[in-house]
N, C-alpha and C positions, 0 to 999 in steps of 0.2 A: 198720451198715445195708448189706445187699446189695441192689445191682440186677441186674435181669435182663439178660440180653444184649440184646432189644431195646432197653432203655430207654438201656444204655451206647452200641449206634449212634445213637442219636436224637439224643443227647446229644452226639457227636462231630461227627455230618454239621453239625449247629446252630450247633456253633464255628467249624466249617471254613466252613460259611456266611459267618458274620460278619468273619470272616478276608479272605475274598475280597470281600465290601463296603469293609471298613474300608482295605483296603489299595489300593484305586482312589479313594477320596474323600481330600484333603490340606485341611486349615485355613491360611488365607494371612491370618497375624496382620496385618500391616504393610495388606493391603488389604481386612481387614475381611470377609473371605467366606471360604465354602465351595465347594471346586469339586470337585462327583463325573462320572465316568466314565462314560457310560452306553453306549455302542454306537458302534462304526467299521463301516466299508464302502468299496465302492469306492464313487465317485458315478456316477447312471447318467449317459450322453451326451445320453440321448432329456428323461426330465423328474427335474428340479432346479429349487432357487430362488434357484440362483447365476445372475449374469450374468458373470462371469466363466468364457469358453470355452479351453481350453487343444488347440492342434492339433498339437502334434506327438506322432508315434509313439512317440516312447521315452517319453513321460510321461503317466502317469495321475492322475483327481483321486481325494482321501481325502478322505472325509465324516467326521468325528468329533464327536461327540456329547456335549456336558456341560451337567450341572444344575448356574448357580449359583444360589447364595444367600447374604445378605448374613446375619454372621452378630448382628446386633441387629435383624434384618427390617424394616428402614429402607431408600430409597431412598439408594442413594452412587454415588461416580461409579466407573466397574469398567473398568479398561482392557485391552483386547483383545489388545494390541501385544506382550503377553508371552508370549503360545503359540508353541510352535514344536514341531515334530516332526523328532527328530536319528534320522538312521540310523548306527548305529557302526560298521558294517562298513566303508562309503564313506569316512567321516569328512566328512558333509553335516550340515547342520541347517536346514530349510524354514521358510520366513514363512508365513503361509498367502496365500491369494489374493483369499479374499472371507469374510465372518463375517457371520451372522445371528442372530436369534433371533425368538422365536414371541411374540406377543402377540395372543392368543385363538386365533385362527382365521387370521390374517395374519401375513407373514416381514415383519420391517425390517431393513433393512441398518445395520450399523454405517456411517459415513459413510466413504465412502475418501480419502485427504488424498494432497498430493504436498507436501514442501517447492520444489519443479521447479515455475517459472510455465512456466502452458500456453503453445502458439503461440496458441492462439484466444483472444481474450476470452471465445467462449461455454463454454469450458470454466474458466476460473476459477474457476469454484465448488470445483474440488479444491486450490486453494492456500491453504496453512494453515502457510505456517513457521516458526508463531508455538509449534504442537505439536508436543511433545520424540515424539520415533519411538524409543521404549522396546527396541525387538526389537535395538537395536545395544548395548545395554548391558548385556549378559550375554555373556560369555564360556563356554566350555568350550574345554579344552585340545584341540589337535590337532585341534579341529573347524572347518571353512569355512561360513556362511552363505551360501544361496543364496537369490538375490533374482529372482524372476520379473518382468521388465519387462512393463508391462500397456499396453497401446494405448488411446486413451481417443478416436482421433478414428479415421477410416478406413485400410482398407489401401493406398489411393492415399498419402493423406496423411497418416500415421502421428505418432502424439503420445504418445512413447514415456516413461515413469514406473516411477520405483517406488513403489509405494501404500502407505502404512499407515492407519490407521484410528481416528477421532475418536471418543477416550473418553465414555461415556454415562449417567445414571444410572438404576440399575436398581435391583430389592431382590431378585427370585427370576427366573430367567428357563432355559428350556433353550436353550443356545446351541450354533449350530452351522456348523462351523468347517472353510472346504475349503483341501487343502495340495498342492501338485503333489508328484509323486513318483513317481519311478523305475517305468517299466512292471514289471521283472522283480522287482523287492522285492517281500518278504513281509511285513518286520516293522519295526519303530518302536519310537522312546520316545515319548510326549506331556511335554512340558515346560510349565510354566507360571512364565516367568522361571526362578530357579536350581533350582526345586522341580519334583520329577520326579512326574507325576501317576500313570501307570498305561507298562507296555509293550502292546503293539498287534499283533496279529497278523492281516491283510489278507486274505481270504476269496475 
């Protein structure tokens, strides 16, 4: 059977499609889900649905973008704590700073935790050091975690933390995920725990 030469590009562009699908979206046996890739950026300054603001000059925020889904399409609990974005040139690997997701028309916040009791009782509510902080349990060789301290009370009076964030359960959700990082970088890996999702190239 011969085909025509259009039919033989049709046929190639189609694989190479599914090639670059297939090779952003990873199956996370162990937590039950599917996590695909869908779009990075920078995040604007002006409007976002973070509340987390980052001010200094050398660092930018990255917005990255994933559809999961749980893969029995059941409600499970999906922990956030294991994203990270490494840059290998530096030898860094970033936490993110704030995580969201869309439910209809509305952002919720995954909840942000401190093992760190606040000074204020009216901040309590972020003390949780009862929840294991997952992002320290992953290794890569050669590489440094950096952990962005987040202010939870004023600049007079500063209530200084490292945040991570209280596992929730979902079944399908776009989630979206901001990470400080280098003004002058261009490019990334997305990690999700030891599983390498997608590289990143910053726009």
């Amino acid at each position: 059977m011969k085909f025509k030469t259009n039919n033989i590009l049709l046929l190639l562009v189609f694989f190479l499609a599914s090639f670059i699908v297939n090779s952003q979206t990873i199956v996370i046996k162990e937590d039950n889900a599917q996590l695909k890739f869908i779009k990075s950026k920078k995040a604007s300054k002006i409007i976002n649905a973070s509340n987390i603001y980052i001010k200094s000059k050398g660092l930018k925020r990255i917005l990255v973008k994933i559809k999961m889904k749980s893969l029995n399409n059941k409600k499970q609990l999906f922990d956030p704590n294991k994203f990270s974005l490494i840059d290998f040139n530096y030898k860094f690997r970033y936490r993110p700073t704030d995580i969201l997701f869309q439910n209809f028309t509305d952002w919720w916040h995954f909840k942000k935790i401190s093992k760190t009791k606040p000074k204020k009782k009216l901040n309590d509510y972020i003390y949780s050091p009862d929840i294991d902080d997952v992002f320290l349990d992953y290794d890569f060789e050669g590489i440094k975690n950096v952990e962005i301290p987040i202010n939870i009370n004023t600049k007079r009076n500063p209530d200084i933390h490292i945040i991570h964030f209280k596992p929730k359960e979902l079944k399908s959700r776009n989630i979206y995920i901001y990470f400080p990082f280098p003004s002058g970088l261009k490019t990334a890996v997305l990690y999700y725990g030891n599983e390498k999702i997608t590289d990143i190239d910053f726009k």
